[in-house]
SEBALO-83743 format. One record per residue: residue in three letters; x, y, z of N, C-alpha, C in turn. Coordinates in steps of 0.001 Angstrom, whole numbers, plus 500000, padded with zeros to 6 digits. Example, Ala and Ser with C-alpha at 12.3 -4.5 7.8 and 13.67 -1.06 7.14 Angstrom:
<sites>
Ala513190494310507800512300495500507800513200496700507800;Ser512850497750507080513670498940507140512900500030507870;
</sites>
This chain:
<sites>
Unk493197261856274644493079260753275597491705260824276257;Unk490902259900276737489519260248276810489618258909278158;Unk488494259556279114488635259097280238487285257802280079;Unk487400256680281336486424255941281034486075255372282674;Unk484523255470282608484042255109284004484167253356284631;Unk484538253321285633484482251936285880484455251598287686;Unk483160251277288147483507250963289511484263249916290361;Unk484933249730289579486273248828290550487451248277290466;Unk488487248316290026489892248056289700489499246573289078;Unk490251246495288229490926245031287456491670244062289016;Unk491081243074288237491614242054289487492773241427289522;Unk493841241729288843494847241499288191495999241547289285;Unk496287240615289502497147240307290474498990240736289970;Unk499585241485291124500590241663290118501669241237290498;Unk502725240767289293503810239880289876504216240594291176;Unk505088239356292001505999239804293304507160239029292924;Unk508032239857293976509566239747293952509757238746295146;Unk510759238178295521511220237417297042511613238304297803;Unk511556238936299028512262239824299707513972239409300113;Unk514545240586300705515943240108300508516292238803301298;Unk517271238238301325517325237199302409517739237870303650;Unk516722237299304436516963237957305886518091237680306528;Unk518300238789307235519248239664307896520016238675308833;Unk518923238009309598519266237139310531518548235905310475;Unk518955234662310778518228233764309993517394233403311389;Unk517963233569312707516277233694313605515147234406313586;Unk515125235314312703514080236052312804512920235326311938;Unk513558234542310814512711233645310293511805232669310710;Unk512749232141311627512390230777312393512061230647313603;Unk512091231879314391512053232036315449510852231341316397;Unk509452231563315589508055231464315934507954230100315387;Unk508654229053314660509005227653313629509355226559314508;Unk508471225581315390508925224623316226508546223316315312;Unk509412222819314646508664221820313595508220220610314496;Unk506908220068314510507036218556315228506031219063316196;Unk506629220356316923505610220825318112504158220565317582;Unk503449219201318070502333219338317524501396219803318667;Unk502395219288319788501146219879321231502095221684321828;Unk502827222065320770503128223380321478502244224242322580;Unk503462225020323241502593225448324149501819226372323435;Unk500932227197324617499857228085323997500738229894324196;Unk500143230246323343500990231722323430501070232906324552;Unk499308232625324927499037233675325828498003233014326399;Unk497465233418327869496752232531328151495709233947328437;Unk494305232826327750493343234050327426492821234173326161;Unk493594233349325073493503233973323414492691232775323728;Unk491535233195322389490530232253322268490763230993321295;Unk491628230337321289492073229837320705493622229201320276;Unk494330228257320281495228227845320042495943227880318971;Unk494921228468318065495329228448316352495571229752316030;Unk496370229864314605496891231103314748497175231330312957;Unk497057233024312479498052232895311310498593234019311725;Unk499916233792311030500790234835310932501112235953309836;Unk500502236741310148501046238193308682502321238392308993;Unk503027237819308195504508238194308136505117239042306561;Unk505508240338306856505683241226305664506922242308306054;Unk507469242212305071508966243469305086509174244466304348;Unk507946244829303543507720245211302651507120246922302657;Unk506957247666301245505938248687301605505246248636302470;Unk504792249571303557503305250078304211501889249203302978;Unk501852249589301510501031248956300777500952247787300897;Unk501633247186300484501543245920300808501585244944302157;Unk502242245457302939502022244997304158500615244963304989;Unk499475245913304270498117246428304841497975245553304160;Unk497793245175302720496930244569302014496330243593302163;Unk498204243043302809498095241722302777498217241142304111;Unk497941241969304873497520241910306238496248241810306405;Unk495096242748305808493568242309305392493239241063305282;Unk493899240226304030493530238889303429493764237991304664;Unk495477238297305323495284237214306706494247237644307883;Unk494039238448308097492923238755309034491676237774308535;Unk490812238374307324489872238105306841490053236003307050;Unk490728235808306873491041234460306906491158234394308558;Unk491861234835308968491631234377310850490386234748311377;Unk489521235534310704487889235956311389487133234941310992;Unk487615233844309534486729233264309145486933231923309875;Unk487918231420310340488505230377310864488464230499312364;Unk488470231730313217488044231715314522489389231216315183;Unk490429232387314640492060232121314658492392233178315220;Unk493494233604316078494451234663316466495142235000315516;Unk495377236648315348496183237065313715497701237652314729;Unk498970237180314267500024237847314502500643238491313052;Unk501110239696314409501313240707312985503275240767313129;Unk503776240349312354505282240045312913505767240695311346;Unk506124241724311293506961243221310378508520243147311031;Unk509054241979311555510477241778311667511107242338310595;Unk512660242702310779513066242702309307512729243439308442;Unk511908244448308832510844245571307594511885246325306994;Unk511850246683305517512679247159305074512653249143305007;Unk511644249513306671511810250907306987513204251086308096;Unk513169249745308633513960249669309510515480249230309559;Unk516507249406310490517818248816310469518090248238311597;Unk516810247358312560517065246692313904516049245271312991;Unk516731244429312845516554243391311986515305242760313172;Unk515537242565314717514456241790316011513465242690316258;Unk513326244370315319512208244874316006511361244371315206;Unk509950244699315981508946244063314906508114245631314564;Unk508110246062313386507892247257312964506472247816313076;Unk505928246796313153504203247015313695504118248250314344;Unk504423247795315824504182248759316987505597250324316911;Unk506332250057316082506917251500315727506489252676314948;Unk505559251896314271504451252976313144502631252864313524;Unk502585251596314416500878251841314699500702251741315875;Unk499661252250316080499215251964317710498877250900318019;Unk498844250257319295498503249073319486497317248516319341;Unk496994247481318950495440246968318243495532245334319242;Unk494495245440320074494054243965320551492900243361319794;Unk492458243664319270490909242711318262490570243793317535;Unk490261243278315995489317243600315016488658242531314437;Unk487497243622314956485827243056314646486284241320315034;Unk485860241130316529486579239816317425487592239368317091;Unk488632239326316154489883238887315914490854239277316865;Unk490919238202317974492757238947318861493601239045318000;Unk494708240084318200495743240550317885496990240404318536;Unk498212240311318052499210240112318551500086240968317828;Unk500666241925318263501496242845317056502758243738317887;Unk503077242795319045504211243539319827505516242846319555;Unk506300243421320025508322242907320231508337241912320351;Unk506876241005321513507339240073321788507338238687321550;Unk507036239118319936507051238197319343508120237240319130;Unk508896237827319558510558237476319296510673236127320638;Unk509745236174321341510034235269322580508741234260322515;Unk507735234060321107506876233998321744506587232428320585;Unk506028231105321117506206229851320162504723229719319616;Unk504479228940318350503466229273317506503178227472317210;Unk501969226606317547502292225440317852502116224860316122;Unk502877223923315798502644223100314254501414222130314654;Unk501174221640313692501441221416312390501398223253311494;Unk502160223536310474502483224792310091501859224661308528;Unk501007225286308030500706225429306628501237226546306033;Unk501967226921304802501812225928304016503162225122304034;Unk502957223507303759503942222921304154505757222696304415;Unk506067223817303637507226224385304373507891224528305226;Unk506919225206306206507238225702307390507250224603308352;Unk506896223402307847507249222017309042508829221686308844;Unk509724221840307906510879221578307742511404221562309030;Unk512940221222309092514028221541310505514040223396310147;Unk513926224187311260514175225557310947515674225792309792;Unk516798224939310115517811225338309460517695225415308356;Unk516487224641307708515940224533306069515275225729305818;Unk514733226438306748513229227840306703514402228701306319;Unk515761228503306267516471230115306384516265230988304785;Unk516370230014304159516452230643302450515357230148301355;Unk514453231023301663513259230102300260513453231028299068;Unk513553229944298253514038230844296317512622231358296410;Unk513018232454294952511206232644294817510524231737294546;Unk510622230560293893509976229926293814509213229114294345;Unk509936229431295534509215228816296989508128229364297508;Unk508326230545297318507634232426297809506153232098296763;Unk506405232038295316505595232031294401504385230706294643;Unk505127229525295304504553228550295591503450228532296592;Unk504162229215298147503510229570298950502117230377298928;Unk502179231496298311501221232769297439500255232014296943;Unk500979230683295802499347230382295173498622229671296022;Unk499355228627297378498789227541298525497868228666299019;Unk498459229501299515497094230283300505496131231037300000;Unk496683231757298529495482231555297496494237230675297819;Unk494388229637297360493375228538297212493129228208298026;Unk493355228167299479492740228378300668491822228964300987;Unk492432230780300633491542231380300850490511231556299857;Unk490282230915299285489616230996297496488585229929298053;Unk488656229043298545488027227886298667486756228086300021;Unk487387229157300765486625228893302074486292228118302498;Unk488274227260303075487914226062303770488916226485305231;Unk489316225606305710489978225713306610491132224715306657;Unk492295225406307147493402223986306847493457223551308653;Unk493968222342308612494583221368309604495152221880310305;Unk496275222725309962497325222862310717496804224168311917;Unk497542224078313151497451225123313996498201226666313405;Unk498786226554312697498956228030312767499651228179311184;Unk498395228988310695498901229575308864500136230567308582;Unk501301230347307860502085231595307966501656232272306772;Unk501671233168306675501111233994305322502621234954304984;Unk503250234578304434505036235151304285504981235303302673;Unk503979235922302085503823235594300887503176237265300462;Unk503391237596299214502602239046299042500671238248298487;Unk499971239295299322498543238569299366497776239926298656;Unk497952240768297853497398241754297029496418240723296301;Unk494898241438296361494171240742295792493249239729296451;Unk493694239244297503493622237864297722492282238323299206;Unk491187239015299063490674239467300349489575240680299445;Unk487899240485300015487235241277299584487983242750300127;Unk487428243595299516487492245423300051486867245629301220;Unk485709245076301653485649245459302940486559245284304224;Unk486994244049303588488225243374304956489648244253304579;Unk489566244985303721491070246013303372490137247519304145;Unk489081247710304105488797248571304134488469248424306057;Unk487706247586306838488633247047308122489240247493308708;Unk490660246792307953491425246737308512492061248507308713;Unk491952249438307519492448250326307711491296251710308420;Unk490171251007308720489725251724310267489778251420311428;Unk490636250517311311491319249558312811492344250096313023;Unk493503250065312247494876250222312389495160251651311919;Unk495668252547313221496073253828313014497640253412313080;Unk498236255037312774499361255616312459499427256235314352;Unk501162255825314971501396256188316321500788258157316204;Unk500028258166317147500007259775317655500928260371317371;Unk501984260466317239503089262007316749502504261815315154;Unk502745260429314366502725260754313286501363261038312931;Unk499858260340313375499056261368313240498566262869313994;Unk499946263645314368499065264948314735500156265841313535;Unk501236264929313398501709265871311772500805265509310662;Unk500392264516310209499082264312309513498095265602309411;Unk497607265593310843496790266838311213496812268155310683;Unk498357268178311049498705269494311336498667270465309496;Unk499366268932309101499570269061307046498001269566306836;Unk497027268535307279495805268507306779495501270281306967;Unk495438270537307913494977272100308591495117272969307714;Unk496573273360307715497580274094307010497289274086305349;Unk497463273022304535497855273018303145496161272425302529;Unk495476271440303060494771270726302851492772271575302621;Unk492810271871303831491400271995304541491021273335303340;Unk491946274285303590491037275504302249491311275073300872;Unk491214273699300206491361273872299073490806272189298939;Unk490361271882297075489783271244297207491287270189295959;Unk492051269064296302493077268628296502492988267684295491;Unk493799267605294570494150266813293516495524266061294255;Unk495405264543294232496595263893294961497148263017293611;Unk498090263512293371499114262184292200500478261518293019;Unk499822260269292672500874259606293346501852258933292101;Unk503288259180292021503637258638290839504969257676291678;Unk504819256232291176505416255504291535506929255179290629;Unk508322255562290827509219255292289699509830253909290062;Unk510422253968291245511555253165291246512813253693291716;Unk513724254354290935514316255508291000515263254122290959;Unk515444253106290152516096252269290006516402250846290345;Unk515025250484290582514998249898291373514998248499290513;Unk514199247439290710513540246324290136512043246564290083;Unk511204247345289186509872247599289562508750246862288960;Unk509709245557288442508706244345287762507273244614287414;Unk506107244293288330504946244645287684504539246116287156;Unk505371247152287683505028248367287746505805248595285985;Unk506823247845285361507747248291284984507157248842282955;Unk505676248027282915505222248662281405504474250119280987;Unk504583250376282442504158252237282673505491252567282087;Unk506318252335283025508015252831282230508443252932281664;Unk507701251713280106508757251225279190509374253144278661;Unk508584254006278176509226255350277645508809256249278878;Unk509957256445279497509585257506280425509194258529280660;Unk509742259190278980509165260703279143507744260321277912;Unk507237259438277632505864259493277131504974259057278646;Unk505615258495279817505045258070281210504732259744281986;Unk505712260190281545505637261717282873504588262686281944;Unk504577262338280395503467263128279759502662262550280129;Unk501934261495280644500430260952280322500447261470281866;Unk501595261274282782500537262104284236500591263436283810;Unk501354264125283382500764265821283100499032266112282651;Unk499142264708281797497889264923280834496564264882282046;Unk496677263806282847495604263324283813495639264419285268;Unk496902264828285155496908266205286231496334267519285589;Unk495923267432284001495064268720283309493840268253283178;Unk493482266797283359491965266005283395491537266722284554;Unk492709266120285916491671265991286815491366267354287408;Unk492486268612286773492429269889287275490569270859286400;Unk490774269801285249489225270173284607487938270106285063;Unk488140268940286228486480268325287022486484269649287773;Unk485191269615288381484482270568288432484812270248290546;Unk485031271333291545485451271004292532484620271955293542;Unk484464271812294617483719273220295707484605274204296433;Unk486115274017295713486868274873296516487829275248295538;Unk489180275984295740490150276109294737490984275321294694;Unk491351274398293668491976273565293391493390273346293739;Unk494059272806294255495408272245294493496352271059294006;Unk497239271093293909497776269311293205498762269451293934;Unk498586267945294489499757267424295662500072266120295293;Unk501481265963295232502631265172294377502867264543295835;Unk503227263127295265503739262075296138504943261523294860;Unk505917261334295042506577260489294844507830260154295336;Unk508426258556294634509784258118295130510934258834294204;Unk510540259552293366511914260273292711512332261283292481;Unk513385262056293055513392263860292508513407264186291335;Unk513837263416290120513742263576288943512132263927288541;Unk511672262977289034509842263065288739509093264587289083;Unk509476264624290773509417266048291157509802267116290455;Unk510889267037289754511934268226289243510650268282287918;Unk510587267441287425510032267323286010508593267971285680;Unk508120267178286762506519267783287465506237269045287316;Unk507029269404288768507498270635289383507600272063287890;Unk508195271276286675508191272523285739507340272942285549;Unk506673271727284988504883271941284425504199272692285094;Unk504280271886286371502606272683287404503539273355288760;Unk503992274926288392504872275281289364504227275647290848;Unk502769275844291028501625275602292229501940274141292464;Unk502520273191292620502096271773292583503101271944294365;Unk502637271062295493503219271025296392503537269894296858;Unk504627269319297717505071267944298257505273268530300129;Unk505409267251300643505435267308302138507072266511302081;Unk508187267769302325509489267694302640510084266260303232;Unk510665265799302188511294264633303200512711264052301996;Unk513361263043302453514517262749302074514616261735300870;Unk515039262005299712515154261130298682516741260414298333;Unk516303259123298046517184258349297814517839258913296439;Unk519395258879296456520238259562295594519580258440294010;Unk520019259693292867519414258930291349519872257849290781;Unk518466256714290724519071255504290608519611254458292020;Unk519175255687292768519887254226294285518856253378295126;Unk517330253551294192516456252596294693515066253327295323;Unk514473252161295860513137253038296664512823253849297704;Unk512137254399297981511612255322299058511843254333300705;Unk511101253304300824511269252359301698512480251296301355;Unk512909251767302506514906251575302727514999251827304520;Unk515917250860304628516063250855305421517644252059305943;Unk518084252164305316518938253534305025518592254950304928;Unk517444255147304839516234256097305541516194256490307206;Unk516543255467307683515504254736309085514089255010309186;Unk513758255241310260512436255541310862511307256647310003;Unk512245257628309838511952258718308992511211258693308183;Unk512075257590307213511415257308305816510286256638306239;Unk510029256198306971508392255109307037507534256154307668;Unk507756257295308344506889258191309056506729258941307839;Unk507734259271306701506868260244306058506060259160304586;Unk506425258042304349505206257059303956504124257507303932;Unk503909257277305945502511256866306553501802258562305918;Unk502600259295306475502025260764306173501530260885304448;Unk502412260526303542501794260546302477500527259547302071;Unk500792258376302497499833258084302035498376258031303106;Unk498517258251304128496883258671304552496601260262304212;Unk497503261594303813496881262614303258496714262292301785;Unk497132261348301140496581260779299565495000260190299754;Unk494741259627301370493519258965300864492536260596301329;Unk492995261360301747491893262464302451491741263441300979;Unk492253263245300150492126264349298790490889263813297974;Unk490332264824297377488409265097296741489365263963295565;Unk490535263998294930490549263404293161491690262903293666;Unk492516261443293669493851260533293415494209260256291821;Unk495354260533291388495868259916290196496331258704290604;Unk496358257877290011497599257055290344498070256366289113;Unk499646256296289339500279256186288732502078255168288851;Unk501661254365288817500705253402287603499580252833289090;Unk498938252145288529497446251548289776498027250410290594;Unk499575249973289351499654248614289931500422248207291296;Unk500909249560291852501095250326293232500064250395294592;Unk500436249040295204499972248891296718499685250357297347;Unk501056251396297205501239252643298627499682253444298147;Unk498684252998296842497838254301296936496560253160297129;Unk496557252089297647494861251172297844494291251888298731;Unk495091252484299868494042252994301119493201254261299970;Unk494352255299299333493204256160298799492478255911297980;Unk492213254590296998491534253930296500490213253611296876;Unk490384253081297627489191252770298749488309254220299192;Unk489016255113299669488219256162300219488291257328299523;Unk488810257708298686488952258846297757487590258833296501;Unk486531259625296733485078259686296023485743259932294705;Unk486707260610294031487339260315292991488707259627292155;Unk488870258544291602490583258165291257490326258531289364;Unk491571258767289322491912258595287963492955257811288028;Unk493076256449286916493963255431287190494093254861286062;Unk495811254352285205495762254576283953495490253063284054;Unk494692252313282386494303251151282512495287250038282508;Unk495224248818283636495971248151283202496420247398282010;Unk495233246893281244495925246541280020495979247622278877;Unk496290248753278837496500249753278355496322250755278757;Unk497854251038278982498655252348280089498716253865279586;Unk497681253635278153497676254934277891496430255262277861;Unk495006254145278139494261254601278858493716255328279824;Unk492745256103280211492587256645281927491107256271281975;Unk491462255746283043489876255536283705489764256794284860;Unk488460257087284963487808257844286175486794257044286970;Unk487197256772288079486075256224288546485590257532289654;Unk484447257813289984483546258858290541482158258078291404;Unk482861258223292301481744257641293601480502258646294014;Unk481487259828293571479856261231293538478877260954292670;Unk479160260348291560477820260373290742477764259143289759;Unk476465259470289185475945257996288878476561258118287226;Unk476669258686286589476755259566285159478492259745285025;Unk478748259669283714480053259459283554480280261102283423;Unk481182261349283906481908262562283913482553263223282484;Unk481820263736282004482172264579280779483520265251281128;Unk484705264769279736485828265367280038486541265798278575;
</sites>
């Protein structure tokens, strides 16, 4: 298998799913005054009357991502960004808004006000509403097929593709937006938005301990563990030719040349993967936390609670602090932050998964392997 240099991921947008139907059908509609064309104003003080909304229930990955693209779009439009994580599927309080349970509070990035508290739940968002949907009677907002979802995705697409500006007072962005936003505005956003203080001083504490004397190979292997893993799902098609090609890229990346003694630190959603891993590379280490029984779905669950999203956050900001990232497969939101900041990834190719690319931000010269 032979590695190949490339500075920047395929632009390859990857299918999305509809999230479940929500829990409660106000949480949908809540911020949805159809008609309100002179609504009131939200806060008095915001520079502006106009507004979009990042609305996401999803992975930590995707919820950043595609939190970037709506930002980047409210900095360009001279808009207020609400960050409304109702309904997140870390959680089992359907009215919290999950923002402020995993980040610290954020009032502006790079001049963008922010809105990312509880009280969102009390708080009205004036129409006209893009994309046109969201003008319906709320009782219509309760259930959109995917095809509605899929519809929405490509409208603000071409919005944001166009660098124009729409009409309406306030954009909802309820749509997965991977892709849809240069790297600097992902990259932004995630030196804006920290992880609450407890969970970064266990961060810390990992970093100290396991991290700091050694120079850290991070594989992140994404399964499913039964899930629906649609775009992810042609890494899978043979599983045990999938868990050989990361062995193979965990003996690549253990070959590059490093300034300290080498380590490999495993992220994943499945104990099977671990168990399997775990034979191969019996030095290989994970940061303790609770797995969903075999076959009963993903890591982010709300049957977890809180837990499960604190040890997320922990994996994936000590994935972006490691010298080399695998990832596995690429087409996995939870590893963009270490994408972005990790001077080395190995990442198998998307249109051929038995490819490996290396990309190497240390040097100019392709890495002999």
């Amino acid at each position: 298998m032979k590695f190949y240099r490339r500075s920047s991921p395929a632009s390859r947008v990857p299918p999305m799913t509809t999230d479940a139907i929500t829990r409660d059908a106000s949480i949908m509609t809540s911020y949805v005054h159809p008609g309100a064309r002179e609504a009131m104003r939200m806060v008095s003080g915001l520079k502006s009357d106009r507004f979009v909304v990042s609305r996401r229930r999803t992975g930590f990955g995707d919820c950043l991502w595609s939190l970037a693209a709506a930002w980047r779009f409210a900095q360009r439009t001279d808009r207020t960004l609400a960050i409304d994580w109702r309904g997140s599927c870390y959680l089992d309080q359907p009215f919290t808004n999950a923002f402020p349970v995993f980040f610290e509070p954020v009032h502006d990035i790079a001049g963008v006000p922010i809105i990312c508290d509880d009280e969102i739940n009390h708080r009205s968002f004036p129409g006209p509403f893009f994309p046109g949907w969201w003008n319906r009677p709320s009782i219509d907002c309760v259930y959109r097929p995917d095809q509605q979802i899929f519809r929405e995705r490509d409208e603000l697409d071409r919005l944001f593709q166009n660098e124009e500006d729409s009409d309406a007072n306030t954009v909802v962005c309820d749509a997965c937006l991977m892709w849809r936003c240069d790297q600097e505005a992902e990259r932004e956003i995630f030196r804006n938005i920290k992880p609450r203080s407890e969970i970064l001083a266990r961060i810390e504490a990992i970093y100290r301990k396991q991290f700091e004397p050694y120079s850290i190979i991070g594989v992140h292997v994404r399964h499913g563990n039964g899930e629906d893993i649609l775009g992810h799902a042609p890494y899978w098609a043979d599983p045990e030719r999938a868990l050989r090609q990361v062995c193979r890229a965990i003996e690549r990346a253990r070959g590059l040349p490093y300034a300290k003694p080498a380590r490999v630190f495993l992220c994943t959603d499945s104990a099977l993967v671990l168990e399997k891993v775990s034979a191969l590379f019996p030095d290989v280490f994970t940061i303790p936390k609770r797995f969903q029984a075999l076959q009963a779905g993903p890591l982010h669950s709300a049957a977890l609670g809180a837990e499960g999203g604190f040890s997320a956050l922990i994996e994936m900001y000590l994935l972006a602090r490691c010298d080399t990232v695998i990832r596995f497969p690429p087409t996995s939101a939870f590893t963009r932050y270490a994408r972005l900041f990790v001077p080395r990834v190995i990442e198998f190719d998307l249109n051929d998964p038995g490819r490996l690319i290396l990309t190497d931000e240390t040097s100019q010269e392709l890495v002999g392997l």
